[in-house]
C-alpha positions as a Markdown table, in Angstrom:
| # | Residue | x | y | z |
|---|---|---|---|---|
| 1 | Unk | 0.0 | 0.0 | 0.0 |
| 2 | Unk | 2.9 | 2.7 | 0.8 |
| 3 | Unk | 4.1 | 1.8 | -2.4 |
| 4 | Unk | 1.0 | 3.2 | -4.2 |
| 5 | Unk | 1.2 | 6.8 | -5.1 |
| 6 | Unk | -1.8 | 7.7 | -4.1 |
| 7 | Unk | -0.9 | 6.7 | -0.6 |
| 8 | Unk | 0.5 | 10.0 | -0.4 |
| 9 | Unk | -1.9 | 12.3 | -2.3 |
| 10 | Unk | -0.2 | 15.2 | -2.3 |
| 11 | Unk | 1.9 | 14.3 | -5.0 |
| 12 | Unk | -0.7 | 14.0 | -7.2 |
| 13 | Unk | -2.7 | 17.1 | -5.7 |
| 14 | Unk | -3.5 | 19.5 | -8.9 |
| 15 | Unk | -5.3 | 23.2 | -7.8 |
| 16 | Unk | -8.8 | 23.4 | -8.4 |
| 17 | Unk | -9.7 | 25.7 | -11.2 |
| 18 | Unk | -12.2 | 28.0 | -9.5 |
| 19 | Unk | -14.6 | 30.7 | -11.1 |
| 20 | Unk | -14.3 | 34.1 | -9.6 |
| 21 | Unk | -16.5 | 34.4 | -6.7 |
| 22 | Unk | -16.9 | 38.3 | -7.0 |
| 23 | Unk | -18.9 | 36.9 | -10.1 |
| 24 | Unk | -21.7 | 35.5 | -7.8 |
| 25 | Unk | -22.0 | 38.2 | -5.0 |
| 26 | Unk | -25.1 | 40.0 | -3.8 |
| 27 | Unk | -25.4 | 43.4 | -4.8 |
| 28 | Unk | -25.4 | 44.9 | -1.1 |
| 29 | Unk | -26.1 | 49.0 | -1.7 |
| 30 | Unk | -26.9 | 49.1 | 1.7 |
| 31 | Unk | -26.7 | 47.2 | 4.8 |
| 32 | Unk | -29.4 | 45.1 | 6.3 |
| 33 | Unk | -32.1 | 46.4 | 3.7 |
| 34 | Unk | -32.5 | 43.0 | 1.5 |
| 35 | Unk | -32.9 | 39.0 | 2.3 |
| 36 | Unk | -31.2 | 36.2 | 0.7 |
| 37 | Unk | -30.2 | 32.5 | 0.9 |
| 38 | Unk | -27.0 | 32.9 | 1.4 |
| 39 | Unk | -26.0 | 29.2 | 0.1 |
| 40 | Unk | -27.9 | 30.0 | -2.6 |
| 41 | Unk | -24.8 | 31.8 | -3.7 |
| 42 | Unk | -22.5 | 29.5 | -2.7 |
| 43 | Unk | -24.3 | 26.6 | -4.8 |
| 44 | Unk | -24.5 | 28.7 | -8.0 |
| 45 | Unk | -20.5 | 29.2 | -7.2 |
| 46 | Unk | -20.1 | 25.3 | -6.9 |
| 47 | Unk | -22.1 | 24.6 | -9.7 |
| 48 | Unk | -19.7 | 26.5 | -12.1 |
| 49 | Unk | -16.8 | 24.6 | -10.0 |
| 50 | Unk | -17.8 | 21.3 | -11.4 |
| 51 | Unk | -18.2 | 22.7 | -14.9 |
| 52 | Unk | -14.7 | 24.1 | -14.8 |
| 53 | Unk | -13.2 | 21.0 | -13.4 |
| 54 | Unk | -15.2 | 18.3 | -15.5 |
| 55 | Unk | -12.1 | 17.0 | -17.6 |
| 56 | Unk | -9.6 | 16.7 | -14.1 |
| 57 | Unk | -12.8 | 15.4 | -12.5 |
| 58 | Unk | -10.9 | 16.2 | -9.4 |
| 59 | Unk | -13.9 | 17.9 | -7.1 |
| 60 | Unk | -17.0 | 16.1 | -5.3 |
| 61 | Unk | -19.8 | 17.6 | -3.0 |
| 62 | Unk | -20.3 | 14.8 | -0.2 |
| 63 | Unk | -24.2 | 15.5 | 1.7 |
| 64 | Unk | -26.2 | 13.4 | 3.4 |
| 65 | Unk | -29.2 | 13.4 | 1.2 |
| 66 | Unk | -29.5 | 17.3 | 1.7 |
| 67 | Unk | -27.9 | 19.3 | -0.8 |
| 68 | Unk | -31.8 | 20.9 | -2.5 |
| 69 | Unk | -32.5 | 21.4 | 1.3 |
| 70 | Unk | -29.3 | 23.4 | 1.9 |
| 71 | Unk | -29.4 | 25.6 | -1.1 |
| 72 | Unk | -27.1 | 24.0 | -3.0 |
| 73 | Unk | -29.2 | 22.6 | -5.8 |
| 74 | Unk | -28.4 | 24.6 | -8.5 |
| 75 | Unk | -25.5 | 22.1 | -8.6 |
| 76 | Unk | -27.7 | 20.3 | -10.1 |
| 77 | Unk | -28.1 | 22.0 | -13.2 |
| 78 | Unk | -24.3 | 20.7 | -14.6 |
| 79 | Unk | -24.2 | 17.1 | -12.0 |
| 80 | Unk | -26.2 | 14.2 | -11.0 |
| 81 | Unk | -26.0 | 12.2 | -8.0 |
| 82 | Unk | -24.3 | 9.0 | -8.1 |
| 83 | Unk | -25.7 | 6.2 | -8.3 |
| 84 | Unk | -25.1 | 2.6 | -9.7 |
| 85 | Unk | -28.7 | 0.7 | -9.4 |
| 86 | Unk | -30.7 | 0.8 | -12.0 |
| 87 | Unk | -32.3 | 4.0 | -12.5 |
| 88 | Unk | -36.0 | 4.5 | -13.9 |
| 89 | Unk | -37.9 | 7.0 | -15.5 |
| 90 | Unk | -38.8 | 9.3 | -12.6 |
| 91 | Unk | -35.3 | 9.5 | -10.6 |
| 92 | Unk | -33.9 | 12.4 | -10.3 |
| 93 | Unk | -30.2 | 13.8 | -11.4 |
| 94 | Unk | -29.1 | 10.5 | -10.7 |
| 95 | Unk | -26.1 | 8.5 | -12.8 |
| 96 | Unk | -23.4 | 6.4 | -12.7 |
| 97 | Unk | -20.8 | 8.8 | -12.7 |
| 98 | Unk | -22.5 | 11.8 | -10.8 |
| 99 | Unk | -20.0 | 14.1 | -9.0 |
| 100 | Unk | -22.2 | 14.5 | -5.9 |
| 101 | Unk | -22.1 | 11.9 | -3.0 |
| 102 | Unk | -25.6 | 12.4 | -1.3 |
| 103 | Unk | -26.7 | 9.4 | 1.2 |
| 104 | Unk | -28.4 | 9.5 | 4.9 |
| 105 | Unk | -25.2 | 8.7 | 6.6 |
| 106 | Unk | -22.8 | 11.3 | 7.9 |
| 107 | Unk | -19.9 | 9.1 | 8.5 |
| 108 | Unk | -19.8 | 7.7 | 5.2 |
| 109 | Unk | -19.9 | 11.1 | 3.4 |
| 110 | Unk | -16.9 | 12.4 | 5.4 |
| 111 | Unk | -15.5 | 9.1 | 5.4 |
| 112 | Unk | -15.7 | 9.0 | 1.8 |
| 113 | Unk | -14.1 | 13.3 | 1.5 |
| 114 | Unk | -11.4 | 11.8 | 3.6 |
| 115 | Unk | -10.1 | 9.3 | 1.3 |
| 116 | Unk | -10.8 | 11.7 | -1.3 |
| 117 | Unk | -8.8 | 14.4 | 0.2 |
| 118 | Unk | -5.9 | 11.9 | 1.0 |
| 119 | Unk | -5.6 | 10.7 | -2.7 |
| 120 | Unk | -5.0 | 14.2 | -4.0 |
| 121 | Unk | -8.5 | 15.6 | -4.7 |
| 122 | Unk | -10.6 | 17.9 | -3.5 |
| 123 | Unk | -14.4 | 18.5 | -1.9 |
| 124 | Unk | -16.8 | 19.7 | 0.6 |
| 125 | Unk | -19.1 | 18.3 | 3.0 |
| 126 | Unk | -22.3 | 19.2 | 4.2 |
| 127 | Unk | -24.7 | 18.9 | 5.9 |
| 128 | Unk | -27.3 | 19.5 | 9.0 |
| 129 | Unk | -25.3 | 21.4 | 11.9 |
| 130 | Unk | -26.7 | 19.1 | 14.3 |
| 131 | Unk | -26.0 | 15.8 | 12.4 |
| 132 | Unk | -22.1 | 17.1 | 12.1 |
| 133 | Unk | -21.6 | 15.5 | 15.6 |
| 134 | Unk | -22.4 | 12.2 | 14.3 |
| 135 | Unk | -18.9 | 12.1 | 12.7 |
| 136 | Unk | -17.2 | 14.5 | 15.3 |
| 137 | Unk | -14.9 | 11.8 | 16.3 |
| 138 | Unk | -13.5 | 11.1 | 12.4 |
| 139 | Unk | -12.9 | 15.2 | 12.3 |
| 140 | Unk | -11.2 | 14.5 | 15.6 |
| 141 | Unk | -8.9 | 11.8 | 14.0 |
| 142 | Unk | -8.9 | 13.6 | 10.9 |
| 143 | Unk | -7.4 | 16.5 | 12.1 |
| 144 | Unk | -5.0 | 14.6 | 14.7 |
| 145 | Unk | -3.5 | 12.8 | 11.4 |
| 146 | Unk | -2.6 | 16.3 | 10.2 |
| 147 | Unk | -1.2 | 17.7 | 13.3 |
| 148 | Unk | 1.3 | 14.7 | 13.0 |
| 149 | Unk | 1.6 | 14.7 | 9.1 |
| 150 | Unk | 2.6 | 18.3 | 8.4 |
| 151 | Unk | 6.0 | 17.2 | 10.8 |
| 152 | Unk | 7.2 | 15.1 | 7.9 |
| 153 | Unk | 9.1 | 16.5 | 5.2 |
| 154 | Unk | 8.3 | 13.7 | 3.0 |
| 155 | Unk | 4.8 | 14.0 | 3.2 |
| 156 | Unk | 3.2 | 16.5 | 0.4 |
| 157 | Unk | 0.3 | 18.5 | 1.2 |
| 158 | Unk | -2.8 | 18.1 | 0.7 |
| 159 | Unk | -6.3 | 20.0 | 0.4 |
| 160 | Unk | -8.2 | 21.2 | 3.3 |
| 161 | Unk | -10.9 | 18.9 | 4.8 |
| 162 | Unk | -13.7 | 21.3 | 4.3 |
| 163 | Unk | -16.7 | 20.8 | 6.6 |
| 164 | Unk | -20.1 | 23.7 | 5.7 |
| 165 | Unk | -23.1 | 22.7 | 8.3 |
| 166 | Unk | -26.3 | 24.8 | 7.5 |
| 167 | Unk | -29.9 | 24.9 | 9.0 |
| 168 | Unk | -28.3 | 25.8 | 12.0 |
| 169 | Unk | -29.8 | 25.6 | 15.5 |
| 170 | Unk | -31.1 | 29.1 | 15.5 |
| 171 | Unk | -33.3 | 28.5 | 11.8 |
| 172 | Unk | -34.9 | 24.8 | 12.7 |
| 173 | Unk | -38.4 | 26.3 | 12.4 |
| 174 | Unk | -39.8 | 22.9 | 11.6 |
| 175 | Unk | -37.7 | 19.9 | 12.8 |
| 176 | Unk | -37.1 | 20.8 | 16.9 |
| 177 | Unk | -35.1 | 20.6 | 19.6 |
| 178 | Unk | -33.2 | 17.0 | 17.9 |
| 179 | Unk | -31.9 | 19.8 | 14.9 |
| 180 | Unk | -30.6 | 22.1 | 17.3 |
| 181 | Unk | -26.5 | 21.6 | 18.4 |
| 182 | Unk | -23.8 | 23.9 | 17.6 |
| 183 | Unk | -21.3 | 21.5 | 19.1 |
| 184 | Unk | -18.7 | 20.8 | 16.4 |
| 185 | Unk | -17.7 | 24.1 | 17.2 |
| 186 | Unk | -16.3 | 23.1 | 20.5 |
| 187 | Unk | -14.8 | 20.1 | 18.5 |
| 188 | Unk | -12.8 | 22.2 | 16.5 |
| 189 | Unk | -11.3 | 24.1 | 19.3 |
| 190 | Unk | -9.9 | 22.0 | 21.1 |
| 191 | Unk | -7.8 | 21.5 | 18.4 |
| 192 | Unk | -4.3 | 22.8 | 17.7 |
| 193 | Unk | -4.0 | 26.1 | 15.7 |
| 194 | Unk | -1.9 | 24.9 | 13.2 |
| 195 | Unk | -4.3 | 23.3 | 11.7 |
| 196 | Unk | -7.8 | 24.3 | 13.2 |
| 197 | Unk | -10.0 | 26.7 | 11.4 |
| 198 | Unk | -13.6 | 27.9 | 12.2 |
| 199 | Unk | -15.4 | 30.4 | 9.9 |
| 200 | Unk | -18.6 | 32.3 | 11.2 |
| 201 | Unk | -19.5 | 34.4 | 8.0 |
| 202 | Unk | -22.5 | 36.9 | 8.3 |
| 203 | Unk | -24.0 | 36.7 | 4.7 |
| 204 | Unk | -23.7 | 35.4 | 1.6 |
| 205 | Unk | -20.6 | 38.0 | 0.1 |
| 206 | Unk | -18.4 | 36.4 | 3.1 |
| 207 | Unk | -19.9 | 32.8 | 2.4 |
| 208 | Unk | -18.1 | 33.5 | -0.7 |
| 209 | Unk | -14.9 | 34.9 | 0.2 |
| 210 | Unk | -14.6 | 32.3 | 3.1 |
| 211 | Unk | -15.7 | 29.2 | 0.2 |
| 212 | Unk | -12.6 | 30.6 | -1.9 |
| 213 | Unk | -10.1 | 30.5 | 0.9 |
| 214 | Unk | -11.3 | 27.4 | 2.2 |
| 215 | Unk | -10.6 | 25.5 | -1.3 |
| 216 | Unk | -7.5 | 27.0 | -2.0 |
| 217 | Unk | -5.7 | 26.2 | 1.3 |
| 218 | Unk | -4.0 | 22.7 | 2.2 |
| 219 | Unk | -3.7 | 20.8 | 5.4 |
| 220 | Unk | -6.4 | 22.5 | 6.9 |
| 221 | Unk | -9.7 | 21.1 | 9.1 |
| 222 | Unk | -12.2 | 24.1 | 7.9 |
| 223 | Unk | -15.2 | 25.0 | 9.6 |
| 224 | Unk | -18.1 | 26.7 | 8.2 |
| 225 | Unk | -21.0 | 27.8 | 9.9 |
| 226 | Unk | -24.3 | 29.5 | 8.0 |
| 227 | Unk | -27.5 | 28.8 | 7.8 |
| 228 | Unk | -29.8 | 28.9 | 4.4 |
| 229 | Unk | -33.0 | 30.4 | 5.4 |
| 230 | Unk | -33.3 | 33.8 | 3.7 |
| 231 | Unk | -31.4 | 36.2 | 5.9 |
| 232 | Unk | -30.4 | 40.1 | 5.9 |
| 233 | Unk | -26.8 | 41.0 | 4.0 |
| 234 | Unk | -24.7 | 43.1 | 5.6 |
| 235 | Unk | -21.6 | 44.1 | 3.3 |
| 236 | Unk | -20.9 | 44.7 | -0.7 |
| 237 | Unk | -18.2 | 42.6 | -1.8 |
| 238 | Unk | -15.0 | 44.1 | -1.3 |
| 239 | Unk | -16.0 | 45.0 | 2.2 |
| 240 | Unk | -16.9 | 41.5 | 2.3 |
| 241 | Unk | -12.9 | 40.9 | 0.9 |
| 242 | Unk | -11.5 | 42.9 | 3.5 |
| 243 | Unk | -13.8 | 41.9 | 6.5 |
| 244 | Unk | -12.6 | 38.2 | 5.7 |
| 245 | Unk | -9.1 | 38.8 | 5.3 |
| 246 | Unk | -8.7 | 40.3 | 8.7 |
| 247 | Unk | -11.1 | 37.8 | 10.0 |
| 248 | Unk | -12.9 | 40.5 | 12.3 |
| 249 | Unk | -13.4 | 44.5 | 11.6 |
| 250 | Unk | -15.6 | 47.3 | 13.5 |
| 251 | Unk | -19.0 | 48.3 | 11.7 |
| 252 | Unk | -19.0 | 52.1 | 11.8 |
| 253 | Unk | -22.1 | 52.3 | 10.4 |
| 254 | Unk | -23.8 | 50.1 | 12.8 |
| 255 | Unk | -22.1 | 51.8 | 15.6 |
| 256 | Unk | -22.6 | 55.1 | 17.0 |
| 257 | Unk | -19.4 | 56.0 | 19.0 |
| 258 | Unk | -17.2 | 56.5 | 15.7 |
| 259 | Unk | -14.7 | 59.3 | 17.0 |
| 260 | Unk | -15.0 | 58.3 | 20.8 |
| 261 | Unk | -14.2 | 55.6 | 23.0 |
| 262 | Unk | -17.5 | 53.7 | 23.3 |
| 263 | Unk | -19.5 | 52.9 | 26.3 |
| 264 | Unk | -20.4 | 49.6 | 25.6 |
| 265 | Unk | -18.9 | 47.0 | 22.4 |
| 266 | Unk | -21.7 | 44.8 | 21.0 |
| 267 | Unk | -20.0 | 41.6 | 19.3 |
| 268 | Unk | -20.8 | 39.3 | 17.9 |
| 269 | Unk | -20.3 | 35.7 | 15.9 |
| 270 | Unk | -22.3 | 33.9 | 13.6 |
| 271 | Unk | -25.3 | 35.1 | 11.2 |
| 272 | Unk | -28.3 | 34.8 | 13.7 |
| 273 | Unk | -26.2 | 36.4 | 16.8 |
| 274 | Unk | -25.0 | 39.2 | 13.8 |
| 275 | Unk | -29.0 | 40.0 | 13.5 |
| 276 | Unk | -29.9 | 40.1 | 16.8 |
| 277 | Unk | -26.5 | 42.1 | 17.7 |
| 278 | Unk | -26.8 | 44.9 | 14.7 |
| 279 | Unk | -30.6 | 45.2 | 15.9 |
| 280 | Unk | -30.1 | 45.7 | 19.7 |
| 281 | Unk | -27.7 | 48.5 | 18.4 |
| 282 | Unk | -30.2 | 50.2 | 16.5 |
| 283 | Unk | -32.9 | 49.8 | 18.9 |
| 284 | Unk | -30.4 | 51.9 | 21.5 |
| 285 | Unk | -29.5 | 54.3 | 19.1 |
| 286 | Unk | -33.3 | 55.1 | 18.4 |
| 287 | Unk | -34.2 | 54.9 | 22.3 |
| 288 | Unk | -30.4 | 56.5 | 23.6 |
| 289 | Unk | -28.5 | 57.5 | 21.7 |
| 290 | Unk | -26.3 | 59.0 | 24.4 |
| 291 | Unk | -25.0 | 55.7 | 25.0 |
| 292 | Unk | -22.3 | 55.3 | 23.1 |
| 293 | Unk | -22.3 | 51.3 | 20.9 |
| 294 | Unk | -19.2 | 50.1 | 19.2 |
| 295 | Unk | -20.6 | 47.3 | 16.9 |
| 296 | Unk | -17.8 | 44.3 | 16.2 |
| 297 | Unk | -18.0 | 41.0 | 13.7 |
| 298 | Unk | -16.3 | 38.5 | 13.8 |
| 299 | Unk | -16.4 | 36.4 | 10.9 |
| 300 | Unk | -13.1 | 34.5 | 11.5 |
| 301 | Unk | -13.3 | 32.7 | 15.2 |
| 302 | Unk | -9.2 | 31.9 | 15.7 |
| 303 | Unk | -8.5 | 35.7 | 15.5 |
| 304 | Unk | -10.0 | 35.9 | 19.6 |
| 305 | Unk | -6.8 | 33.8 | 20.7 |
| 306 | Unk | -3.6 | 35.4 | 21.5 |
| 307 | Unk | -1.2 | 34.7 | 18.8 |
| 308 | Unk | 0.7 | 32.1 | 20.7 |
| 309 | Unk | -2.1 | 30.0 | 20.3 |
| 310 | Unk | -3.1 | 30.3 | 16.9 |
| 311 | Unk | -1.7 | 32.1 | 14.1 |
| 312 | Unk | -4.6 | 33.9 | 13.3 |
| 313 | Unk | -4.8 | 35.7 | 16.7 |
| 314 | Unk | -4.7 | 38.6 | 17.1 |
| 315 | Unk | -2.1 | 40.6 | 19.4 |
| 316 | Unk | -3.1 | 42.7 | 22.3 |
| 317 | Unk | -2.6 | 46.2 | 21.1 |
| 318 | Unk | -5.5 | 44.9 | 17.8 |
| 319 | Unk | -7.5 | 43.6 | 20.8 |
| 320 | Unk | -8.0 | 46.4 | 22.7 |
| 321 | Unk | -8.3 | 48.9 | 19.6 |
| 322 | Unk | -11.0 | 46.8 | 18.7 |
| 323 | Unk | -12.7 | 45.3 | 21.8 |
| 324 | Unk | -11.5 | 48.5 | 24.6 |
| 325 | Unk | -9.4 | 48.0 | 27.8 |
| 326 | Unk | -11.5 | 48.3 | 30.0 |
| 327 | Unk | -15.7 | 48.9 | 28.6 |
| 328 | Unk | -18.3 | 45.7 | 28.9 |
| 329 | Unk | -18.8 | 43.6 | 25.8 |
| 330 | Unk | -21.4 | 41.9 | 25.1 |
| 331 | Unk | -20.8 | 39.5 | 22.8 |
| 332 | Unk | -23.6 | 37.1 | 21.0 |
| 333 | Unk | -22.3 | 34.0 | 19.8 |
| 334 | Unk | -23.4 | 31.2 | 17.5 |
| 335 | Unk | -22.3 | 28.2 | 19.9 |
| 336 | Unk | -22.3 | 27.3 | 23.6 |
| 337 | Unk | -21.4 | 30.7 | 25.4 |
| 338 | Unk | -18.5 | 29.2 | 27.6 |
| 339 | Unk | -16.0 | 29.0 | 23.5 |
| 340 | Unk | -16.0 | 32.7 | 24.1 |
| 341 | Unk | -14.8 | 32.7 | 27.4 |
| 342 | Unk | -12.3 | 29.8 | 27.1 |
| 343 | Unk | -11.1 | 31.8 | 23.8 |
| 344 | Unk | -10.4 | 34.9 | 25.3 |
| 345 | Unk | -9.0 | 33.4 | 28.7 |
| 346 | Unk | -6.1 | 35.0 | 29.7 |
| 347 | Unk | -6.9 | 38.3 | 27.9 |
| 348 | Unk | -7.1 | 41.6 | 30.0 |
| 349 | Unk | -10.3 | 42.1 | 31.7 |
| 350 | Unk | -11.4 | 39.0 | 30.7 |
| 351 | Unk | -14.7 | 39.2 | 32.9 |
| 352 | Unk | -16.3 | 41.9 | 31.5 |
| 353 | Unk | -17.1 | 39.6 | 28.5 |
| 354 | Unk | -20.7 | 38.8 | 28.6 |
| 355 | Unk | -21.4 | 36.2 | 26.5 |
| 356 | Unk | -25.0 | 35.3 | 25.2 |
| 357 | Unk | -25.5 | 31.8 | 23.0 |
| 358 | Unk | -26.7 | 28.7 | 22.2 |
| 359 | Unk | -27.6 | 27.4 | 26.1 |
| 360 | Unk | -29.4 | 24.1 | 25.1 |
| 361 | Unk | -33.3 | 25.5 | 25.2 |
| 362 | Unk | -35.1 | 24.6 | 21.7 |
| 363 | Unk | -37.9 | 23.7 | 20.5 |
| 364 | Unk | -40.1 | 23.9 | 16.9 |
| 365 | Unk | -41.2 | 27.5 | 17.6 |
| 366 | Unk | -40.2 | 30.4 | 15.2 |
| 367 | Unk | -36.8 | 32.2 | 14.7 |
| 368 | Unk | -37.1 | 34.8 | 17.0 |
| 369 | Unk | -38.6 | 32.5 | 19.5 |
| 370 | Unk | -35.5 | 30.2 | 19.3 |
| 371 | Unk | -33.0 | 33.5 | 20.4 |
| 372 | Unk | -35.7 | 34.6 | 23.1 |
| 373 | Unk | -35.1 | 31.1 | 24.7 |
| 374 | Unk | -31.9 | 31.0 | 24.7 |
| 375 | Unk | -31.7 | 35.2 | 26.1 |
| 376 | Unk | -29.8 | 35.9 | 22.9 |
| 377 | Unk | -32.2 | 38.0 | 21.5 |
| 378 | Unk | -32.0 | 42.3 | 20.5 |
| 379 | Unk | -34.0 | 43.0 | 23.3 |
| 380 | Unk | -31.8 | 40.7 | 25.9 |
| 381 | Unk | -28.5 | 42.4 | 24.6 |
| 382 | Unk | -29.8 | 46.0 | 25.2 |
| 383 | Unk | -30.8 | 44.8 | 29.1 |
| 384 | Unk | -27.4 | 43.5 | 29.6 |
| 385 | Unk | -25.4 | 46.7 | 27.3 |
| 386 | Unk | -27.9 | 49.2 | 29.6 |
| 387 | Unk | -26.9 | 47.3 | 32.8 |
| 388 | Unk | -23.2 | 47.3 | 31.8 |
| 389 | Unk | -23.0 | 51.0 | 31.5 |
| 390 | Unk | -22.1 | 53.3 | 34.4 |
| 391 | Unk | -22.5 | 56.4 | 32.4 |
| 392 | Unk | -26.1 | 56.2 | 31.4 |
| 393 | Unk | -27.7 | 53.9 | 34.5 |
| 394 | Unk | -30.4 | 56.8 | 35.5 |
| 395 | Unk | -31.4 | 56.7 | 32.2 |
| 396 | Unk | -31.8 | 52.8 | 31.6 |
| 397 | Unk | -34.5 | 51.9 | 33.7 |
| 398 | Unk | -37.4 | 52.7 | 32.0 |
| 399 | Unk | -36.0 | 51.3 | 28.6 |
| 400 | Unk | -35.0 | 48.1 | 30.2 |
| 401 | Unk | -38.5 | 48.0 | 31.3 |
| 402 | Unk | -39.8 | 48.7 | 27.7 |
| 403 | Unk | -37.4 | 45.7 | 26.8 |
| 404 | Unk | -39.0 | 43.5 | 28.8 |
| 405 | Unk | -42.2 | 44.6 | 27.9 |
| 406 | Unk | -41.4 | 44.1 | 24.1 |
| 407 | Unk | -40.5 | 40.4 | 25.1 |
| 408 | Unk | -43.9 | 39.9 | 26.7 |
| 409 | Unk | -45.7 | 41.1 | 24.5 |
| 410 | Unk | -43.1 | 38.7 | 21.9 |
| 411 | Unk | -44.2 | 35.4 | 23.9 |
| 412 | Unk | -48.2 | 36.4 | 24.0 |
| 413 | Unk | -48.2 | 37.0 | 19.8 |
| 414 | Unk | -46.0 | 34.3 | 19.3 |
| 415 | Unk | -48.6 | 32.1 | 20.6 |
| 416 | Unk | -51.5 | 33.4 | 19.4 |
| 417 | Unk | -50.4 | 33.8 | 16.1 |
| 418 | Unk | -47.5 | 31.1 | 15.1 |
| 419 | Unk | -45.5 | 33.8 | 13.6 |
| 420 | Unk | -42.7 | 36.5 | 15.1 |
| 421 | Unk | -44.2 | 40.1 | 15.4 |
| 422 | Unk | -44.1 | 42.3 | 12.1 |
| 423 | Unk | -41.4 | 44.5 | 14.1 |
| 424 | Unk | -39.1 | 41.7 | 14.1 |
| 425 | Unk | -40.0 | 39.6 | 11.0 |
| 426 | Unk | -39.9 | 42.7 | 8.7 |
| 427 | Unk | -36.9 | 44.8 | 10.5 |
| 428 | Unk | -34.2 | 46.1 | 7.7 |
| 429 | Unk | -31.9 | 48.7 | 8.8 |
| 430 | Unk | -32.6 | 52.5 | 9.0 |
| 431 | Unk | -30.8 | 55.7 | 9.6 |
């Protein structure tokens, strides 16, 4: 078996030839105004993919019978699934030699990318977020093999093992509390920053960005997290560039404390907690705008750890440009709430993080129930960024009190009618 080339891929590794992603972004004129699918994108991108690779036939999409529910069908329009029964007249894109592995079992679709990835080709899985756990311990092993293999000089790289969950805990309108569990997340984590990546982007411009870097990098366990419900997009493309390529940035335009240092830094991670985050900002600026919001988005997770930990970090002096020395964050996460703090452990101030996430309370209910239950909502992160502020605490009583009022009257509509309130369901952006 050594003797086989293949048993070291790399040398037969060729680059993928990939489309231009600016090709497929969303025309953002102005934040938060317009809702997408933001896989949509992504799937029109991978669709073109196959078409530019079809004579190295060196690319596969590996989903546990879930690629039209992700977004990702237009794939469909250039592949077929494979499959080598017999096929009749009603099947659908199914054939022999189709280029996308979709079958209800997690561990043979990663299973299956492994292999793949080790012979010196290239792919993507996805699939449900919550379903990812059921091969968490082959990412585990997957990524232990390249901690060790990128020692040996005589070992060539190869590509990334590319992981995208979607219909994420916060969007599983219809399927419950058994679809809701962010936990590869703390999977990936634990795992040493030389080859660990996890990618949080906000919309479907960063989906893209993130996709591109993802496929062109090499010994790599990449981790990406969106969902495919239709969602608000935040940035054109080339801020959508630059926010990815430093992996976190400050929205001025969400924020109101542009030339000052701020009273209070809303952050956030992940598309849902991005929402909820860029809404409790505008819903203070509208009610106080005395109180002075720095708004921050991190799209790129590693950048939270020191640099001695992972090479994306970010140093100290970044840090505190970004996040303050000494001001309250509140910081809305994707995942379990304790990542943050074990990420930032060890940073300045550490406690005056307060971290709002996923804490294990689901149900089938409706998107803004699902942040309500967990406290993660716009109206729970302007309580705790009111609380948190010295400067204006005379002034926050009778708004926190409207906050809670708005989340009563949330849970009695909710209810009644089976839907969020218009307020929330329709919100865009406005100046």
């Amino acid at each position: 078996m050594g003797a086989n080339p293949h048993a070291n891929g790399g040398y037969l590794l060729k680059d993928l030839n990939l489309p231009p992603f600016v090709d497929y972004a969303i025309d953002v004129k102005k934040p938060a105004t317009e809702h997408h699918e933001s896989t949509r994108q992504l799937g029109k991108w991978m669709r073109d993919i196959f078409t530019n690779n079809k004579e190295e036939r060196n690319f596969l999409l590996f989903c546990p019978d879930e690629t039209n529910s992700n977004r990702l069908g237009n794939i469909f329009e250039v592949e077929n699934r494979r499959f080598v029964e017999p096929i009749i007249s009603d099947d659908d894109n199914l054939a022999p030699d189709g280029r996308v592995m979709e079958v209800l079992s997690e561990h043979l679709c990663q299973g299956w990318l492994e292999g793949y990835l080790l012979t010196g080709r290239h792919g993507i899985f996805a699939t449900y977020e919550a379903f990812a756990m059921v091969s968490a311990s082959m990412t585990t092993q997957h990524t232990k093999w390249l901690e060790e293999g990128v020692k040996l000089p005589w070992r060539q790289d190869i590509a990334s093992l590319n992981i995208l969950l979607t219909s994420t805990c916060w969007r599983n309108d219809h399927n419950g509390f058994s679809h809701q569990g962010p936990g590869l997340i703390d999977t990936v984590l634990s795992k040493k920053g030389n080859v660990a990546r996890i990618y949080l982007p906000p919309d479907a411009n960063c989906l893209l960005s993130v996709g591109d870097h993802c496929l062109r990098s090499r010994n790599y366990v990449n981790l990406i997290v969106i969902d495919k419900q239709p969602q608000l997009q935040w940035l054109n493309m080339q801020d959508a560039i630059d926010h990815c390529t430093r992996g976190f940035s400050t929205w001025h335009w969400a924020s109101n404390a542009k030339n000052v240092e701020p009273d209070v830094v809303l952050a956030c991670a992940g598309d849902i907690p991005t929402l909820e985050t860029v809404a409790a900002a505008w819903w203070l600026r509208q009610h106080i705008p005395e109180l002075k919001v720095r708004v921050v988005n991190v799209v790129d997770l590693m950048t939270l750890y020191p640099p001695y930990l992972h090479p994306h970090g970010m140093d100290e002096a970044t840090f505190e440009a970004h996040f303050t020395a000494d001001k309250p964050v509140v910081f809305a996460f994707h995942g379990y709430p304790r990542a943050i703090h074990e990420i930032i452990h060890g940073r300045a101030n550490a406690p005056r993080f307060h971290v709002r996430g996923f804490n294990e309370e689901g149900t089938t209910t409706t998107p803004f129930d699902m942040v309500v239950l967990n406290s993660m909502s716009r109206y729970h992160l302007c309580i705790e960024a009111l609380r948190r502020s010295p400067r204006v605490r005379s002034l926050a009583a009778p708004l926190i009190q409207e906050c809670n009022d708005q989340l009563s009257k949330h849970h009695a509509y909710v209810r009644s009618h089976l839907e969020d309130m218009p307020e929330i369901r329709d919100w865009v952006w406005t100046d």
